[in-house]
C-alpha positions in Angstrom: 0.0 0.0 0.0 1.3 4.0 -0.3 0.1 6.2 1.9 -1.1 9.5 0.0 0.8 11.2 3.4 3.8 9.8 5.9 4.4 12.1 8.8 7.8 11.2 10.3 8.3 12.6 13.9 5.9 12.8 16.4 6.6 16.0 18.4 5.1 19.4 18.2 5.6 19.7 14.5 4.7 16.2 13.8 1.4 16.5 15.7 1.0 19.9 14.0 1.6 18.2 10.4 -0.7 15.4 11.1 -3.3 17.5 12.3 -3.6 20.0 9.8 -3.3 17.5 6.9 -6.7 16.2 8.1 -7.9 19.7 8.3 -7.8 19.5 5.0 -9.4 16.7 4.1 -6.8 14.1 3.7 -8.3 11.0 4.7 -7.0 9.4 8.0 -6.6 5.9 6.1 -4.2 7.9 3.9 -1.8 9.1 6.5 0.5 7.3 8.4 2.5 8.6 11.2 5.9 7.4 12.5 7.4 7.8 15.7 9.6 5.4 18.1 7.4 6.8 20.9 4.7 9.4 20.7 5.4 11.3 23.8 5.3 14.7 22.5 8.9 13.9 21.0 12.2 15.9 23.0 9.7 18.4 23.6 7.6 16.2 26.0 10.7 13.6 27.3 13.6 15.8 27.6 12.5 19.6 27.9 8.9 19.5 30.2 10.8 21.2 32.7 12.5 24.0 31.4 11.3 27.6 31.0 9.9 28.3 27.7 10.5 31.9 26.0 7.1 31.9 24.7 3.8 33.2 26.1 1.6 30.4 27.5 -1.4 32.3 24.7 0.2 31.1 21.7 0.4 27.8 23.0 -2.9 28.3 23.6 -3.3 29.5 19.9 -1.2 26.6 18.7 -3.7 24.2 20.1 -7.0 26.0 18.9 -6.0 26.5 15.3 -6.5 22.8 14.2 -10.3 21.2 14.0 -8.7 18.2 14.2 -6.9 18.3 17.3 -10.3 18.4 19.1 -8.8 20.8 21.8 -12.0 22.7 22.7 -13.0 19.2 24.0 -11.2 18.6 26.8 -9.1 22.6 27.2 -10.7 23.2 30.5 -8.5 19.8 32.2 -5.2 21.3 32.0 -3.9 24.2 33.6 -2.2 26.0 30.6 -5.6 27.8 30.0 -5.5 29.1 33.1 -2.0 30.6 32.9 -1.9 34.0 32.4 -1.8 34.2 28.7 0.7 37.3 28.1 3.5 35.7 30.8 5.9 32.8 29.8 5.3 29.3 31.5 7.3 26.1 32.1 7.2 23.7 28.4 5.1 20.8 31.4 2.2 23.1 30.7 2.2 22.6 27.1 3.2 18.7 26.9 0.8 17.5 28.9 -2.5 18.9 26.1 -0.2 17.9 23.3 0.0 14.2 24.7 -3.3 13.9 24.9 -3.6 15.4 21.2 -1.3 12.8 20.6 -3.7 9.7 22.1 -6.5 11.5 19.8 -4.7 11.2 16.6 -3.1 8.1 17.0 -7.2 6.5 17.0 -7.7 8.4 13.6 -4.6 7.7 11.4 -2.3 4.9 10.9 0.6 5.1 12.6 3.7 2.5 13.0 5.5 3.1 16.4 9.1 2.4 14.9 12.4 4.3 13.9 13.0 5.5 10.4 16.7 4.4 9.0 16.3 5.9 5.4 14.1 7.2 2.6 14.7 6.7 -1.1 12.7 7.7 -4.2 10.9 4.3 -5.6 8.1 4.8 -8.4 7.3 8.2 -8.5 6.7 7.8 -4.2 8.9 7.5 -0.8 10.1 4.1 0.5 10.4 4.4 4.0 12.9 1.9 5.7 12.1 1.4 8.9 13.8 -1.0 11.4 10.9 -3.4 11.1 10.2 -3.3 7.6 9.3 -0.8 4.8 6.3 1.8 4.2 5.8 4.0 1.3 4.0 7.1 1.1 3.7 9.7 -1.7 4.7 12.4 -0.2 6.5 12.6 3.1 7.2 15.7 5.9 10.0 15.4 8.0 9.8 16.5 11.3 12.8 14.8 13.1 13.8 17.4 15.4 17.2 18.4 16.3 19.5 18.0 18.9 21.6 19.8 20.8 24.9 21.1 19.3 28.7 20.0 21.0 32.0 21.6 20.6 35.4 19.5 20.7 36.8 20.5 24.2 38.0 17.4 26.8 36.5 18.9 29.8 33.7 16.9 30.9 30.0 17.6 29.6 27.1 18.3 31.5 24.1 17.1 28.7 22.0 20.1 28.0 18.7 18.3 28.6 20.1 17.6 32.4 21.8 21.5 32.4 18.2 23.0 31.3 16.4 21.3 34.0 16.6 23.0 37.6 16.5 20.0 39.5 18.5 17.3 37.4 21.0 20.2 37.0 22.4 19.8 40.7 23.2 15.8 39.7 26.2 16.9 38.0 28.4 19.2 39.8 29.9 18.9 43.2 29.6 22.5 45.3 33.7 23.1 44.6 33.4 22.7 40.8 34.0 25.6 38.4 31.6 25.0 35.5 32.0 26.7 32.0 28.6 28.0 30.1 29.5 28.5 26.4 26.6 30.7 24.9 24.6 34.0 25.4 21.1 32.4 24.3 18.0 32.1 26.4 19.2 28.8 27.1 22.4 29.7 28.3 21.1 32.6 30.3 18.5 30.0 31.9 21.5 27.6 32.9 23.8 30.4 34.3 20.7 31.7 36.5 20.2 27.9 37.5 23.8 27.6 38.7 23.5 30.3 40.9 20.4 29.8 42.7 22.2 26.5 43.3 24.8 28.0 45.1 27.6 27.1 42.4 31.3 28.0 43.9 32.5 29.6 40.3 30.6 29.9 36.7 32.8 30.8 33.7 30.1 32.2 30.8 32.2 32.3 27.6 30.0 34.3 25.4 30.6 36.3 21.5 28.3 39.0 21.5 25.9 41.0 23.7 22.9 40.3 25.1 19.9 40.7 22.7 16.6 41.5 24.2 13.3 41.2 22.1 11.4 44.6 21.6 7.8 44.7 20.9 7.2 46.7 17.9 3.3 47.6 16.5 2.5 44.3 14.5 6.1 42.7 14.8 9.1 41.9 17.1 12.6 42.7 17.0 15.0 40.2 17.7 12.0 37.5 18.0 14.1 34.5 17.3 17.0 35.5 18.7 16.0 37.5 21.5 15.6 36.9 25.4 12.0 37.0 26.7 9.7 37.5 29.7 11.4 36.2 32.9 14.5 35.5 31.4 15.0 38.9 29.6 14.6 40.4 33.3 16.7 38.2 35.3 19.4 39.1 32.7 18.8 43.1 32.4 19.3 43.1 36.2 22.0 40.1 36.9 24.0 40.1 33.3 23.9 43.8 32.2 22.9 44.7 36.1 25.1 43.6 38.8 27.5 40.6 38.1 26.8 38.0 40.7 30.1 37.4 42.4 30.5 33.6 41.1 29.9 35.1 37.1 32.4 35.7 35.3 31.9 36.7 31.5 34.8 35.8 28.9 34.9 36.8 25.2 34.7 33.0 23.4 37.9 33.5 21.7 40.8 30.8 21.2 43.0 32.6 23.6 40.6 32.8 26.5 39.3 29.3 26.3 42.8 28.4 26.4 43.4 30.3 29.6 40.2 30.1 31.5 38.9 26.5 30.6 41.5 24.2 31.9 39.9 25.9 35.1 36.9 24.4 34.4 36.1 21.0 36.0 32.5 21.1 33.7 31.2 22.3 30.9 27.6 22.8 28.9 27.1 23.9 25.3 24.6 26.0 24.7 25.1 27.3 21.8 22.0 26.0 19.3 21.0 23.0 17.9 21.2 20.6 15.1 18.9 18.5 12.7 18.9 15.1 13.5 20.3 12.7 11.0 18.2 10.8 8.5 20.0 9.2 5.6 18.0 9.7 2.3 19.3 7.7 -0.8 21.5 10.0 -3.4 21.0 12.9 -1.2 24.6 13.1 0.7 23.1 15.7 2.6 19.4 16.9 3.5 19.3 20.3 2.0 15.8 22.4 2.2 14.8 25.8 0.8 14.4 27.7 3.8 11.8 30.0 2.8 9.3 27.1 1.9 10.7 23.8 3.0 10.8 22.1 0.2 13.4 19.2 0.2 12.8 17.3 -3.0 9.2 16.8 -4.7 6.6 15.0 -2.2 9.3 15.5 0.2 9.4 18.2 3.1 10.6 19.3 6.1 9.4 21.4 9.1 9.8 22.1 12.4 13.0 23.3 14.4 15.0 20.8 12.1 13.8 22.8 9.3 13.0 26.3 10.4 11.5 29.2 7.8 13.9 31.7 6.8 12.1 35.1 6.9 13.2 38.9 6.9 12.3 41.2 9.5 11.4 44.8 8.7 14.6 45.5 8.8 15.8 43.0 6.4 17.3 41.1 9.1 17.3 37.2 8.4 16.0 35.1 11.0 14.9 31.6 11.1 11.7 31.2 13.0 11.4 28.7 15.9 8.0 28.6 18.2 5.4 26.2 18.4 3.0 29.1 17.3 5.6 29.9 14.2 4.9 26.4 12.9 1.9 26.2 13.1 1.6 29.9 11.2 4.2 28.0 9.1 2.6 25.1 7.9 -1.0 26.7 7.0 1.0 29.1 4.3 3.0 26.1 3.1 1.1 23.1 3.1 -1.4 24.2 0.2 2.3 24.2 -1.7 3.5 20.8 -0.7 -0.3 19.6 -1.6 0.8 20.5 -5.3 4.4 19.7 -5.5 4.5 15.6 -5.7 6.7 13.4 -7.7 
């Protein structure tokens, strides 16, 4: 059999894809979705505790915009709608309604709960190799998520999923350790304020440009991508660009200073961005996507934070939009294209 749709991933973007392809009438015997685990993907296994720079309302708007998620259902069980809507909230507060839009879909399409190994182009469709087997499809979006980046330094790593969570943080560093931070992101910023309200003896922040803070504009943000928000923009105006703690210290990320101030170091964490997972597609050496549409290859797409939009600000300003809300914006402009471009 070929599926007219595959949906490979089953975190927010996967659930997003899956969702919206029935909003338009796709039928749910014509899509299969794929996933080693539907748990809301990293999203709802690895990040539930961490911070979120996004306001708990377009989460909120996230979940409303698809029929087919069923959210006005069941909305008034979990506390995100009763979060104020304009502040930031923990990601626990969002995974716990996409999990249970997760157990809906899962009873309306196909799905195989296995791990994709490959894809190739087979008579005019997608083969799908799976570790149990093969599935075709005729036209296929990737949402495989990404992972966190590493640099090649010996000291030893604190794993970002751990360094991001407040609790599991304190598992990995003894009260007499100096740990090194590399990064200036939202995530770094949230790791370097979890350090200190756990008493950390020293924190080394190597770091290659200023802080950027998000500004709200009329009908647009500045720095939206890029930019700290909410709780973390105002622990960092008044402890990074305030009044140092006195176990910070901030070092230009430059060759000479990591020589110098790392060896100090008896940790360090990486936060500095993320990277598509791998998926090996046959005569494609590497997965390459135009950014302003996702298009991989025809009947072939990708989306999500593997895959993020390129899109100019007012200012002409590049930035590559990441948000649950951005997908979902995303995905209803692009997926009347991917509808027409098949093998």
């Amino acid at each position: 059999m070929t599926y007219e749709w595959a949906v490979i991933g089953a975190g927010p973007a996967g659930i997003a894809a899956v969702g919206k392809l029935l909003d338009q009438k796709i039928s749910a015997k014509k899509i299969l979705w794929i996933d080693p685990a539907f748990k809301v993907g990293d999203f709802g296994t690895s990040w539930r505790n961490v911070h979120s720079n996004t306001k708990a309302g377009l989460f909120l708007d996230f979940l409303k915009d698809c029929q087919a998620f069923n959210y006005a259902q069941v909305q008034e069980k979990f506390e995100l709608g009763r979060l104020n809507p304009e502040e930031t909230c923990y990601l626990r507060y969002m995974a716990e309604p996409l999990q249970w839009v997760t157990d809906h879909l899962k009873k309306t399409v196909e799905i195989r709960q296995d791990k994709v190994q490959g894809l190739k182009i087979s008579q005019r469709g997608w083969e799908i190799k799976l570790t149990q087997g093969t599935e075709r499809a005729a036209q296929v979006i990737l949402a495989i998520g990404a992972e966190p980046k590493n640099l090649a330094y010996p000291t030893p790593l604190i794993p970002m999923q751990d360094a991001m969570d407040h609790e599991r943080i304190t598992q990995h560093f003894s009260p007499e350790d100096t740990i090194a931070v590399f990064g200036a992101s939202h995530s770094a910023i949230l790791i370097i304020k979890s350090l200190i309200e756990h008493k950390a003896k020293r924190i080394i922040n190597f770091y290659r440009g200023p802080l950027r803070y998000a500004v709200y504009m009329d009908n647009w943000i500045l720095f939206d991508d890029t930019g700290l928000k909410g709780k973390t923009a105002e622990w960092a105006r008044q402890n990074i660009d305030g009044i140092l703690p006195s176990n910070l210290e901030r070092v230009y990320s430059n060759q000479a200073n990591i020589d110098l101030y790392l060896p100090q170091c008896q940790k360090a964490i990486y936060a500095v961005g993320f990277e598509r997972r791998h998926l090996a597609i046959e005569g494609f050496e590497h997965i390459e996507y135009v950014q302003e549409c996702g298009i991989i290859a025809p009947g072939l797409f990708g989306f999500g934070i593997a895959f993020p939009e390129a899109k100019y600000n007012p200012f002409n300003v590049l930035e590559h939009r990441v948000g649950l809300w951005k997908f979902m914006d995303y995905l209803n402009r692009m997926l009347p294209v991917w509808m027409k471009y098949t093998l």
